[in-house]
Steps between C-alpha positions, in 0.01 A plus 500: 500500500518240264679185754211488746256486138713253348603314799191535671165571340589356176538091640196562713291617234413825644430717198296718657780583712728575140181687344545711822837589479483509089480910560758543684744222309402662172587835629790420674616297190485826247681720721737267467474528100517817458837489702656371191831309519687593795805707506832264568368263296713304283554622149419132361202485702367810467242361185443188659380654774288752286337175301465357894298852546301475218409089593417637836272792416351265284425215750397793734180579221424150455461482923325862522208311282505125654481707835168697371348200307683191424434202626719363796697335264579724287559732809753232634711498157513876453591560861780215456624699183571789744666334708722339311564810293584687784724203647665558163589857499561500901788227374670809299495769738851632519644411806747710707 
């Protein structure tokens, strides 16, 4: 979900087409939260990842409201936020 938003609507300036997805992302995004760290995950990473959880849930707040009534920049730096944050924690899934 978030490629074709970041690779797509985001350097076309389409932020109606990210205020119509915003639902969906945010929901998406706290399921995801409330999974927590995920089991196999490396002892030493296990609190970065939680502080990578936090900075995500966070970022995913931040978008909720740009989404409903920012401004389309402030929409474009909030969604980027989620992005990145969730580039971030996808970089310490355990892998196996």
């Amino acid at each position: 979900m978030l490629h074709p938003l970041e690779h797509e609507a985001l350097p076309n300036k389409d932020f109606r087409r990210i205020r119509a997805q915003s639902s969906l992302l945010y929901k998406r995004g706290k399921a995801l939260v409330k999974l927590g760290v995920p089991k196999g995950t490396n002892a030493e990473q296990q609190e970065d990842f939680a502080k990578g959880l936090k900075n995500f849930n966070s970022a995913l707040a931040k978008f909720r409201a740009d989404a409903r009534r920012g401004t389309n920049e402030q929409l474009k730096t909030s969604y980027s936020a989620v992005h990145d944050s969730f580039e971030m924690l996808a970089a310490m899934l355990p892998r196996g």
